[in-house]
C-alpha positions, 0 to 999 in steps of 0.5 A: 372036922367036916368043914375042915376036909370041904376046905382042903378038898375045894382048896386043891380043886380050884388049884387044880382047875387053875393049873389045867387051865394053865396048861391048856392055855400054854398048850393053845399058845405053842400050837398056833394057827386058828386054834391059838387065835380062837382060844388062847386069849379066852383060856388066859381070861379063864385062868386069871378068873379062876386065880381071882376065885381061888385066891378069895376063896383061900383068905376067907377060909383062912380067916374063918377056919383059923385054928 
């Protein structure tokens, strides 16, 4: 039952770390200037790593905490 609920809680934070990653991104790449020039490719970089993370994490979980 604790495994169950340390799954569901890492499973919502990494999609929440992924989804303000996103947005900061997003952010970045509308404001433009030096900002979007220094960060924005870097927080893209970020989001697709913790996509890569998240994603293998998801299909292990589901693999060994099938019901």
């Amino acid at each position: 039952m604790l495994t169950g609920i340390f799954v569901k809680v890492l499973s919502i934070t990494l999609l929440i770390a992924v989804g303000i990653v996103l947005i900061l991104g997003i952010g970045t790449l509308f404001k433009g200037g030096s900002v979007n020039k220094k960060y924005s490719n870097k927080l893209m970089q970020l989001r697709v790593l913790l996509q890569f993370i998240a994603v293998i994490l998801l299909i292990i979980f589901a693999y060994f905490f099938k019901d």
